[in-house]
C-alpha positions as a printed Julia matrix, in Angstrom:
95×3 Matrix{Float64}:
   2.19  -10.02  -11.64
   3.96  -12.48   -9.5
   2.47  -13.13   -6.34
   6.1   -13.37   -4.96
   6.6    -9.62   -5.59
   3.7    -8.84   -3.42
   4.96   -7.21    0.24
   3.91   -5.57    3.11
   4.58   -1.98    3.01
   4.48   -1.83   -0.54
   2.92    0.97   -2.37
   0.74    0.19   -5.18
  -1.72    1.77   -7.44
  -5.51    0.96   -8.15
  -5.89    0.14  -11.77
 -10.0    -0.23  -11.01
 -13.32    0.87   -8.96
 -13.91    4.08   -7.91
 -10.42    4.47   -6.27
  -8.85    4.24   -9.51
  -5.36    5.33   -9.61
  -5.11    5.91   -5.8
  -2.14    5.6    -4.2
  -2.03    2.49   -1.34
   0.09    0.45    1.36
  -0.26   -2.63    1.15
  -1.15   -4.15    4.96
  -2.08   -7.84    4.42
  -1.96   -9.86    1.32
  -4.05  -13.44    1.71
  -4.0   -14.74   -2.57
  -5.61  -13.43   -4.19
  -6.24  -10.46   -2.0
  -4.78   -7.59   -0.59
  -5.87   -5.29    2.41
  -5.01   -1.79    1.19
  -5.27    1.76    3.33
  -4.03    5.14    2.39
  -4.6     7.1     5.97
  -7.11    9.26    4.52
 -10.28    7.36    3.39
  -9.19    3.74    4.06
  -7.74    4.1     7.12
  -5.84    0.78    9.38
  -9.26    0.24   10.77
 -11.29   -0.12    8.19
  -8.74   -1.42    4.91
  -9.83   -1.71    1.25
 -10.18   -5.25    0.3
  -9.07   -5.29   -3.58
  -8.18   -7.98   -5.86
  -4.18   -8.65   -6.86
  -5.42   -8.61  -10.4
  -6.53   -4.65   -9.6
  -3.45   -3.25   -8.33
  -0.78   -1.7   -10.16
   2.47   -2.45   -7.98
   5.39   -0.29   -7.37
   8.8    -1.83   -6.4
   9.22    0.66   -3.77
   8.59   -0.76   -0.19
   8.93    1.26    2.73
  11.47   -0.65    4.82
   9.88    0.78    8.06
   6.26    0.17    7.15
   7.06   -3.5     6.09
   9.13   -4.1     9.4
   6.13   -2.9    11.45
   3.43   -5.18    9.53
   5.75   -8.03   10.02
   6.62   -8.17   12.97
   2.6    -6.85   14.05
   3.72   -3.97   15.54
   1.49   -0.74   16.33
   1.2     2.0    13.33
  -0.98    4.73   12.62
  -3.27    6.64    9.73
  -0.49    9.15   10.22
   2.44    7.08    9.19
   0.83    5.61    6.37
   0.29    9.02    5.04
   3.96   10.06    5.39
   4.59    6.71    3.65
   2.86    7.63    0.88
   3.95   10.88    0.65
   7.33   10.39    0.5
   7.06    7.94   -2.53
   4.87   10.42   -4.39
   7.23   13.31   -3.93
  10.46   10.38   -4.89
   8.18    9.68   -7.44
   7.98   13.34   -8.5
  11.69   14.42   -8.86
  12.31   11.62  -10.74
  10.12   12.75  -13.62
């Protein structure tokens, strides 16, 4: 994984710990970090701290997500939900 490809908004997948397989958005990345919430049990206030080397990334970014995160705008538990909704039912139809 390039660190390059990493980006706010970005959904990506837990490939270890308890979350495994989990579905994230991708809020901060510091190397080799990331600050990961889904809504639901890692919500904006309290994000998952996880290791690059532990995510499975996606190339699908939610354009709306990333503009909020970058330009530190307000979002909620809600939106990240709908976020990751969205690419799971995408994800879905494609199969």
């Amino acid at each position: 994984m390039n660190v390059c490809d990493i980006k706010k908004g970005q959904i990506v997948y837990s490939k270890a710990g308890r979350d495994k397989g989990k579905c994230f958005v991708i809020l901060e990345h510091e190397h080799p970090y990331v600050y990961l919430a889904d809504g639901k049990s890692r919500r904006l206030e309290n994000p998952k701290k996880k290791k690059e080397l532990h995510i499975q990334i996606t190339h699908y970014v939610d354009m709306t997500m990333n503009e909020l995160l970058e330009n530190d705008k307000r979002m909620t538990n809600a939106e990240i939900r709908k976020s990751i909704d969205q690419f799971i039912h995408m994800d879905d139809q494609e199969l």
